[in-house]
C-alpha positions as CSV (number, residue, x, y, z in Angstrom):
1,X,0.0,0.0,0.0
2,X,1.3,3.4,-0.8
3,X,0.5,5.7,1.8
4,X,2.3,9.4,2.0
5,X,2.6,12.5,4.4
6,X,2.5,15.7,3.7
7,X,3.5,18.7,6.0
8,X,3.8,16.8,9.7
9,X,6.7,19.4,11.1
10,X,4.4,22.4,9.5
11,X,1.0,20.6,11.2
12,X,2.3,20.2,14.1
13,X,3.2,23.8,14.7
14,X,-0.2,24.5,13.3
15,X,-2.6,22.6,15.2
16,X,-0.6,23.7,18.8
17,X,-1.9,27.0,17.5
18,X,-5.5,25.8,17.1
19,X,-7.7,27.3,20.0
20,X,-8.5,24.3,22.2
21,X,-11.2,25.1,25.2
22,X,-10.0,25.7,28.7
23,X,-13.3,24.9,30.3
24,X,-17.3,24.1,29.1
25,X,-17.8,27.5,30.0
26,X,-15.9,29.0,27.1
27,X,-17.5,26.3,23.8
28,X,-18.1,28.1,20.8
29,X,-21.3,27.9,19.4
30,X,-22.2,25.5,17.0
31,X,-21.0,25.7,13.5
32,X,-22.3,24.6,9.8
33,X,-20.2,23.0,7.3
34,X,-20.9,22.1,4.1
35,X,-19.4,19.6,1.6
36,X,-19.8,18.4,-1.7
37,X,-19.5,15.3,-3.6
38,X,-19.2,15.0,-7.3
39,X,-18.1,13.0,-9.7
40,X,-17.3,15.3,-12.7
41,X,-16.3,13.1,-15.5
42,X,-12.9,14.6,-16.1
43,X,-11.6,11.7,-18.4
44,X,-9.2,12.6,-21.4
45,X,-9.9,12.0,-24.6
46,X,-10.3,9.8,-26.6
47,X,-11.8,8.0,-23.6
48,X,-14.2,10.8,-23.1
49,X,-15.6,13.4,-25.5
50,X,-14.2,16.9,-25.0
51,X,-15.3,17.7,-21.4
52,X,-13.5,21.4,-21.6
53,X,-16.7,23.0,-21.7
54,X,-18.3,21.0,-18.8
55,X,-15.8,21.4,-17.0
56,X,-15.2,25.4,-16.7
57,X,-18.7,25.6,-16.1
58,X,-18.7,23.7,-13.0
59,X,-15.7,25.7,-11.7
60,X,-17.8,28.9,-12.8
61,X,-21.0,28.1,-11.3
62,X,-19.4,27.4,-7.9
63,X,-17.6,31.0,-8.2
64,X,-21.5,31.8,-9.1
65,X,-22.5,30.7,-5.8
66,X,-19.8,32.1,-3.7
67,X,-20.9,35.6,-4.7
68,X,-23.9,34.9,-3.1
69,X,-22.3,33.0,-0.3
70,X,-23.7,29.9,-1.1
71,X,-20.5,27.4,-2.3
72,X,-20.3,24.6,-0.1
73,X,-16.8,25.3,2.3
74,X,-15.5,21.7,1.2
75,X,-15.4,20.2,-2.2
76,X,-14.3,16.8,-3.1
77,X,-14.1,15.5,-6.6
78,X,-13.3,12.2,-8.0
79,X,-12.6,11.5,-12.1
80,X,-10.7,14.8,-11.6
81,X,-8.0,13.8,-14.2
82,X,-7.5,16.2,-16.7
83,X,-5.9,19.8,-16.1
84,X,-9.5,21.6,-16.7
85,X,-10.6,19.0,-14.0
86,X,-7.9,19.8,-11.0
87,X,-8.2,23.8,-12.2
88,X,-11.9,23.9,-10.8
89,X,-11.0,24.5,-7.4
90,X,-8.8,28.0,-8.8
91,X,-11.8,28.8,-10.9
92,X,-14.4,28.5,-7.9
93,X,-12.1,30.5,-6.0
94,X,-11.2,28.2,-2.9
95,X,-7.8,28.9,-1.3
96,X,-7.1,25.3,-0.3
97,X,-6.7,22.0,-2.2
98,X,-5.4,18.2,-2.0
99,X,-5.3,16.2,-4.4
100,X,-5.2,12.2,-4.7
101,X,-2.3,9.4,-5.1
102,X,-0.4,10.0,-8.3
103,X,0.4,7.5,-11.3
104,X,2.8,5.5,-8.8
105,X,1.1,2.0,-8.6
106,X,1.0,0.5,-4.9
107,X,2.5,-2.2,-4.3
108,X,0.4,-6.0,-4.3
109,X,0.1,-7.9,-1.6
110,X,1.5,-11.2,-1.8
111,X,-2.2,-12.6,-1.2
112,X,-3.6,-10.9,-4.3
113,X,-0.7,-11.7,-6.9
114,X,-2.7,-14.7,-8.1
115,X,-5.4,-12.4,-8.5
116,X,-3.6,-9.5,-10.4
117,X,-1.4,-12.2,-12.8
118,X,-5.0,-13.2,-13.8
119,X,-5.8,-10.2,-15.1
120,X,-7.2,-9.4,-19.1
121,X,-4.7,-6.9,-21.2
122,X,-7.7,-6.7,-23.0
123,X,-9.9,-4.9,-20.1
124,X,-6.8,-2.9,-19.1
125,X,-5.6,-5.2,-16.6
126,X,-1.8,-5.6,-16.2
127,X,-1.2,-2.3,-18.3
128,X,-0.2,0.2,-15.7
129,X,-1.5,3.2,-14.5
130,X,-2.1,5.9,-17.2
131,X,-3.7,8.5,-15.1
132,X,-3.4,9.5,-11.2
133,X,-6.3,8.9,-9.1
134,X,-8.6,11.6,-10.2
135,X,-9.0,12.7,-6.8
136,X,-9.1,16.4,-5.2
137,X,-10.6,18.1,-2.3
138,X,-10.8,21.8,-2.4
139,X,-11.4,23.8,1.1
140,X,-12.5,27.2,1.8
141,X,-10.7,26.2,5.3
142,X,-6.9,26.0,6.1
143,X,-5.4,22.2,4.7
144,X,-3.0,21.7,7.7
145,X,-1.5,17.9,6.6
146,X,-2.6,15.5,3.9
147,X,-2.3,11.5,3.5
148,X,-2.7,9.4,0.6
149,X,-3.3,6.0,-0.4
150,X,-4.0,4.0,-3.6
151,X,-5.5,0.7,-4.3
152,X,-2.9,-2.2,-4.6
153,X,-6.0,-4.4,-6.3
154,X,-8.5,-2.9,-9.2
155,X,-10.3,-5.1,-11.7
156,X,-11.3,-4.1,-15.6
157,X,-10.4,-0.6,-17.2
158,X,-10.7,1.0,-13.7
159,X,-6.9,-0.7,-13.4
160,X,-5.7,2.2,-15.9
161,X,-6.1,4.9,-13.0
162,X,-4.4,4.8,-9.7
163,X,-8.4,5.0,-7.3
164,X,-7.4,4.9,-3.9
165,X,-8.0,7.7,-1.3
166,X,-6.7,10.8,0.0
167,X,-7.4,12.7,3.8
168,X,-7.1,16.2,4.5
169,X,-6.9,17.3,7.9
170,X,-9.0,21.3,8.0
171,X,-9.3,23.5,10.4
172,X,-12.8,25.0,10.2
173,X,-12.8,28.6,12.2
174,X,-15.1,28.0,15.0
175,X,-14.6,24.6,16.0
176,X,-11.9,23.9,18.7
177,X,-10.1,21.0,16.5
178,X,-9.8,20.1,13.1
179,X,-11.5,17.5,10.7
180,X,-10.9,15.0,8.9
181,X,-11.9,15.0,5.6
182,X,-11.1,11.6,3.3
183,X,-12.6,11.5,-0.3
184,X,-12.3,8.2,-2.5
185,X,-13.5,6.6,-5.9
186,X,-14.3,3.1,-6.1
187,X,-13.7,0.2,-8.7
188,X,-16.8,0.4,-11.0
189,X,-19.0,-3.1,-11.7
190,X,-20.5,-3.6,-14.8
191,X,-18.6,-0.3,-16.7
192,X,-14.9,-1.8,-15.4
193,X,-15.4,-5.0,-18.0
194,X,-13.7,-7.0,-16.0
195,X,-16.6,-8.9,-15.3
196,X,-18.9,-9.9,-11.6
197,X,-16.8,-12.1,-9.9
198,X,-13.4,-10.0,-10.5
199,X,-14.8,-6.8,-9.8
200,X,-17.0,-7.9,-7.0
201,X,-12.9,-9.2,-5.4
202,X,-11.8,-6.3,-6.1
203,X,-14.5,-4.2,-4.3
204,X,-14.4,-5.5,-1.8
205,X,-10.5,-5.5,-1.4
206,X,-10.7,-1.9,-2.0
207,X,-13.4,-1.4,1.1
208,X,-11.4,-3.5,3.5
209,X,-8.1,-1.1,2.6
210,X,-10.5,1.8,3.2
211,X,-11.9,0.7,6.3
212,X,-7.9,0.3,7.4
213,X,-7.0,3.3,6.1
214,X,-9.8,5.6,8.2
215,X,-9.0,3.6,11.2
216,X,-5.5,4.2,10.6
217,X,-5.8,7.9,10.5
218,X,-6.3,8.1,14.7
219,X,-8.2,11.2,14.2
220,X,-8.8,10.7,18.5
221,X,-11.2,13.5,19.4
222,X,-11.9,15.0,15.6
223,X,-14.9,14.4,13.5
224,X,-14.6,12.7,10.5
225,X,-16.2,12.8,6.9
226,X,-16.1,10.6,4.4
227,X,-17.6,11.2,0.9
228,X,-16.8,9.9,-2.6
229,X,-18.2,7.8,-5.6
230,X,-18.4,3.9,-3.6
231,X,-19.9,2.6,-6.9
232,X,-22.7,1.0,-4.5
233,X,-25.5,0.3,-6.8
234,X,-27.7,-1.9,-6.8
235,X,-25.8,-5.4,-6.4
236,X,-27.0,-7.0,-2.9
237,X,-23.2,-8.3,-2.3
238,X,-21.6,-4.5,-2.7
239,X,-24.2,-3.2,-1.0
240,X,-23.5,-5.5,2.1
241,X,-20.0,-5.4,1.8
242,X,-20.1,-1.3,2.2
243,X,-22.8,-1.0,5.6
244,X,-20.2,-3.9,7.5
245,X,-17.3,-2.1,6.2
246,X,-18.2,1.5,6.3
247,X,-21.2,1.5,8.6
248,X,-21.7,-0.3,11.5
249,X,-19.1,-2.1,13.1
250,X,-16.5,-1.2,10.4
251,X,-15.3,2.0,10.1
252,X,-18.3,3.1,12.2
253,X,-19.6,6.0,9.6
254,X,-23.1,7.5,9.6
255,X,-24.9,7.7,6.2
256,X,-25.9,11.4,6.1
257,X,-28.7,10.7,3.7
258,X,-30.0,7.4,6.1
259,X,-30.0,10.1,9.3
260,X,-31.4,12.8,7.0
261,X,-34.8,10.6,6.9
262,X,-35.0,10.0,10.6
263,X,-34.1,14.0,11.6
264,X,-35.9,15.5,8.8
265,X,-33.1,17.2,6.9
266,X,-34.4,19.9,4.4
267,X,-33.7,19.3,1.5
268,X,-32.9,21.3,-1.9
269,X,-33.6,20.1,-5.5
270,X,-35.0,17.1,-4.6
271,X,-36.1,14.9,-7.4
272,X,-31.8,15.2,-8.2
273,X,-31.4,13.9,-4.6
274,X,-33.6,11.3,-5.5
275,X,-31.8,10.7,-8.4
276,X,-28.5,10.2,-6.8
277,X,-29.9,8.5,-3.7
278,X,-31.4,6.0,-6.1
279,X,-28.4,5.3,-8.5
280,X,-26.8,4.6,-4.6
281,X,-23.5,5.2,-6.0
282,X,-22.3,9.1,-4.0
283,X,-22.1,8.6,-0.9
284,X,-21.8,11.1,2.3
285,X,-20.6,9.7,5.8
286,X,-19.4,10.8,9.0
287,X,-18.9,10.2,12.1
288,X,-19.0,11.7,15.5
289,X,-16.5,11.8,18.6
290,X,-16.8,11.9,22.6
291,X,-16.4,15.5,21.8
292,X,-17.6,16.8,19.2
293,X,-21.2,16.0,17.9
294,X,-22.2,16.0,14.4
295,X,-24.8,15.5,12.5
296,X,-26.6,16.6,9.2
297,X,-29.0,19.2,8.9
298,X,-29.6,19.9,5.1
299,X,-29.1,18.0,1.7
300,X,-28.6,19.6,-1.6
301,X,-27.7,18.9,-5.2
302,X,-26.6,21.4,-6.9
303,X,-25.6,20.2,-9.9
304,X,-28.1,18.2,-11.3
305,X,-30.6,18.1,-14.3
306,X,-30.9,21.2,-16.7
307,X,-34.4,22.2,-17.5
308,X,-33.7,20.2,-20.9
309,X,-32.4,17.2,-18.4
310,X,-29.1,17.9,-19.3
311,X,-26.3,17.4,-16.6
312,X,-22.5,18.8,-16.4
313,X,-21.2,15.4,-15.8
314,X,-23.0,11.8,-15.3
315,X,-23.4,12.0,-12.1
316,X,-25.3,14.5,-10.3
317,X,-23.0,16.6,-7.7
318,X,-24.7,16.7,-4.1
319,X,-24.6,18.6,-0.3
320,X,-24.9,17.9,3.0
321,X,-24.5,20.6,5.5
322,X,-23.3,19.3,8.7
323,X,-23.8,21.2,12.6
324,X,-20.9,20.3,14.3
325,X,-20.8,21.3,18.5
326,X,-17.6,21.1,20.5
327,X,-18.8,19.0,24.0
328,X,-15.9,19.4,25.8
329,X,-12.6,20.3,25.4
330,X,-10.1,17.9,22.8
331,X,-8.0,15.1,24.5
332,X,-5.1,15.5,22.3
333,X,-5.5,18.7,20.5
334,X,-2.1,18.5,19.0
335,X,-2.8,14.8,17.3
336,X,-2.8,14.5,13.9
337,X,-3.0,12.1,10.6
338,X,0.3,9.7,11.4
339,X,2.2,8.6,8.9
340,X,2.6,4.9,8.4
């Protein structure tokens, strides 16, 4: 597994200079933050159809919305591969971004060579990796260290880019310690070629790595959220493999959308939410500590259908906006995402 560190000498100065609370007495109020999810397509051609166009319009309608003070504070990407792709953060005007593993292939584990010798030149197996891992996170919010990881196993054409994950570590104003944000992409099913059983292996390879890798982060007192494109869907054994991995007893994530229907979340444009919710393949997670509570509060998508039922990219991008409370005051406010 590849796994890299960025900044730990420079975070560490910076987080002993996050406020931490001296007493109950003195917790800030609560405080909103908003992220996105979306999948924007950004595949080169010939693979992909000019996607300029597309493209610079995303970046330009989230500048839109920051005039009116309306862009989510974090956005993470996935199929960000291109240059137009990474250059939407600039356009939109965010001062902060990460960005994913690069073209550098992780090593296999020895359990899994069977696997990857097996693998069809003809579905892009076993032919290296000819783009990064089309991952970014952009942040209205300081990015204080950042780790990255990439997929040792991949089945199909997904095997030509290097998915795998990437955490930022933000501090938000307002909330006494920082968060954790990972974003991550998936191998596809049916669009990787590689056929069920491979890329069902695969999957769920991929899911146990990312269960490691958020437990691995030791994120002690900080919230935690998770978003990206799991490639769910509708097949029963993905579907069961993600709630024991990410939810539950795994990496013990929420759903925002699953505790949106129990609290009541409003929600905006949604027959797009209902789109995305049903396609089950964007997903939103997060999780809590002993001192900081979080929960969601509001769903969005703001890039969805056209009036013509046009869309940007093919999937449809979507919000949550979380409230996240201090309790009491951090353990370890100086802990941060370890290097392994």
């Amino acid at each position: 597994m590849m796994i890299r560190h960025i900044g730990v000498a420079l975070a560490s100065v910076a987080l002993l200079n996050t406020p931490a609370l001296a007493d109950s007495s003195a917790r800030p109020a609560a405080r909103d933050v908003s992220l996105m999810t979306y999948n924007v397509h950004g595949l080169p051609w010939p693979i992909a159809e000019d996607r300029s166009a597309d493209l610079a319009a995303i970046g330009t309608r989230l500048k839109a919305m920051r005039a009116i003070g309306a862009q989510p504070g974090i956005v993470v990407l996935q199929e960000a591969f291109i240059a137009n792709a990474k250059a939407i953060g600039q356009t939109a005007g965010y001062r902060y971004s990460a960005f994913g593993p690069g073209e550098d292939a992780a090593p296999v584990p020895r359990a899994d060579d069977d696997f990857v010798s097996d693998g069809s030149r003809m579905v892009g197996e076993r032919l290296g990796k000819h783009v990064d891992s089309g991952l970014a996170i952009f942040s209205d919010y300081p990015i204080l260290a950042v780790r990255r990881m990439a997929y040792p196993v991949c089945a199909g054409y997904d095997c030509l880019a290097n998915k795998g994950a990437v955490a930022a570590l933000i501090a938000v104003p307002g909330i006494a310690t920082p968060i954790v944000v990972v974003d991550t992409h998936l191998n596809s099913n049916g669009a990787s070629g590689a056929g069920s059983p491979r890329a069902s292996y695969a999957y769920r390879r991929q899911l146990d790595l990312l269960a490691n890798f958020v437990a691995s982060l030791e994120a002690g007192d900080r919230p935690i959220l998770v978003a990206g494109d799991f490639n769910v869907g509708q097949d029963l054994r993905r579907r069961t493999h993600f709630d024991v991995r990410m939810l539950g007893g795994g990496a013990g994530l929420q759903a925002a959308i699953v505790s949106c229907r129990t609290a009541r979340c409003a929600i905006a444009e949604p027959s797009d939410m209902a789109f995305s919710i049903g396609r089950a393949k964007d997903w939103m997670m997060y999780r809590p500590s002993s001192t900081v509570a979080i929960r969601p509060v509001a769903l969005a998508a703001p890039f969805g259908h056209a009036a013509n039922g046009a869309m940007l990219s093919d999937h449809v991008g979507i919000s949550v906006r979380y409230r996240i409370d201090t309790l009491a005051t951090p353990v370890s406010p100086t802990t941060m995402i370890a290097s392994r």
